[in-house]
N, C-alpha and C positions, 0 to 999 in steps of 0.2 A: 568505729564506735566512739573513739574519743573526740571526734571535729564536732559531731551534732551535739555532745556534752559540753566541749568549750563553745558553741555559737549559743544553746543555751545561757550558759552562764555569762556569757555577755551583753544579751538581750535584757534577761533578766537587770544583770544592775546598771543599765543604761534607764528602762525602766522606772527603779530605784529613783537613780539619780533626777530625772522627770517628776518623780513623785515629791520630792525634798524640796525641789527648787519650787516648786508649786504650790506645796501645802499651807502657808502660810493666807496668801489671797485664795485658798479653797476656805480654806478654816473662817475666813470671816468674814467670807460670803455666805457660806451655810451655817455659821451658827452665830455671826454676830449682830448686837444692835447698832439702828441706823442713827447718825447724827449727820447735821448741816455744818458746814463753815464757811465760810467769805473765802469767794475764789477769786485769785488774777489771773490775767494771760502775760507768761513770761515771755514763750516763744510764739508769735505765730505757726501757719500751717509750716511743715520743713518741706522744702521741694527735692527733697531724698528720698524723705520716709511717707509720702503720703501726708492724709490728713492727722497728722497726730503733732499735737500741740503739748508746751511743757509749761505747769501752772504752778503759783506761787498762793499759798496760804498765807494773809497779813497776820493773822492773829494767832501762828500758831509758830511766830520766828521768835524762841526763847533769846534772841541777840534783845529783841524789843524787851525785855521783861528785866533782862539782866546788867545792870548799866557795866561798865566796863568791860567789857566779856566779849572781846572783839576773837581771844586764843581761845579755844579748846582743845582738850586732848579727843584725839580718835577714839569713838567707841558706841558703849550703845547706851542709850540714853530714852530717857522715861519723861510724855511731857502731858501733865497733870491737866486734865480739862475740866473747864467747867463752864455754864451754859450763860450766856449775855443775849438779851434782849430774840430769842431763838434762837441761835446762832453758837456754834463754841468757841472757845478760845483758850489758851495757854496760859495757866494759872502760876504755875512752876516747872520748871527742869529737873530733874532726880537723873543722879547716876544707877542708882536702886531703883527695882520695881516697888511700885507705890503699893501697900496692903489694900486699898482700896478706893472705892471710882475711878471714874472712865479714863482712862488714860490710853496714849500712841506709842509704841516702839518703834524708836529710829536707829540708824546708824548716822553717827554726827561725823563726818571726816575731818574736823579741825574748824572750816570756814563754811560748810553748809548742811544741812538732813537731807536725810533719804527717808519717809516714812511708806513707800512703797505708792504714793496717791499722788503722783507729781507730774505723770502726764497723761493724755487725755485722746483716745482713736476714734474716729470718729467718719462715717461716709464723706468723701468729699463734695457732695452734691449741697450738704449739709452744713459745711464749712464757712461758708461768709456768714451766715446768720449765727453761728455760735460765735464767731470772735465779736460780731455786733453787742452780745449779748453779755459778754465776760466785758469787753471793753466799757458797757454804759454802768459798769458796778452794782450790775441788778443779779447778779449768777451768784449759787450755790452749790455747792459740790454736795451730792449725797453721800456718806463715807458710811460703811460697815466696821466695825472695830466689834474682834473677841474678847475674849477674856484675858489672851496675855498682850494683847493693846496689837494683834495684826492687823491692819487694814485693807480694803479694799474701794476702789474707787466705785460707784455703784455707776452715779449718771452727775450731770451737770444742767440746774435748771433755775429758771426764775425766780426770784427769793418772792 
């Protein structure tokens, strides 16, 4: 009687743990609003991982905003948006979540963000036309963002 209770309880908070790691890109995909940004291509295709490519936001690296600020401390960090020419960009950096508008939650490691929108999967049949596409400066990342600044990477398409 007690194996099928402990394989339970294990199932269950493996589960759990599934659910945690996930919620955040659940959360704001189904309930947040969509915004544009200026996308780059960091990485090409990886010849590891398939077609999955790792993208660079210009306008949303608080280093550009903040002149000397090459250190940071590790942590989570709040980056204030607001809208330029259609397009969003990175108003401010806050250690604090902002009381209000649209703002990103990252994790800053010191010398770069994670805001969870940084790489990009994609068919590979599909793949030479999208690095065409990021590479000529004309792509826009569709980004979902909630209420507490999660993101989710939606699609990448022609501004």
């Amino acid at each position: 009687m007690r194996t099928p209770l402990r394989v339970t309880v294990v199932v269950l908070a493996q589960l759990l743990l599934v659910g945690v790691a996930v919620l955040p890109q659940l959360s704001a995909r189904a309930t947040g609003e969509e915004y544009l940004f200026r996308v780059q291509l960091v990485d090409p295709i990886d010849p590891f991982r398939g077609a999955y490519v790792a993208l660079a936001y210009p306008d949303l690296d608080p280093r550009d905003n903040r002149a000397g600020d090459s250190k940071r401390e590790a942590g989570t960090v709040y980056l204030n948006l607001v809208e330029d020419n259609g397009v969003w960009r990175t108003d401010e950096i806050a250690t604090e979540r902002p009381d209000a508008g649209p703002y990103l939650r990252c994790h800053d490691s010191g010398w770069s963000l994670d805001c969870g929108i940084d790489s990009y999967f994609l068919p590979q049949d599909k793949a030479a036309a999208f690095e065409k596409l990021v590479a000529a400066g004309d792509a826009v990342a569709r980004v979902r963002i909630d209420g507490r600044g999660d993101a989710a990477l939606i699609d990448i398409a022609r501004r």
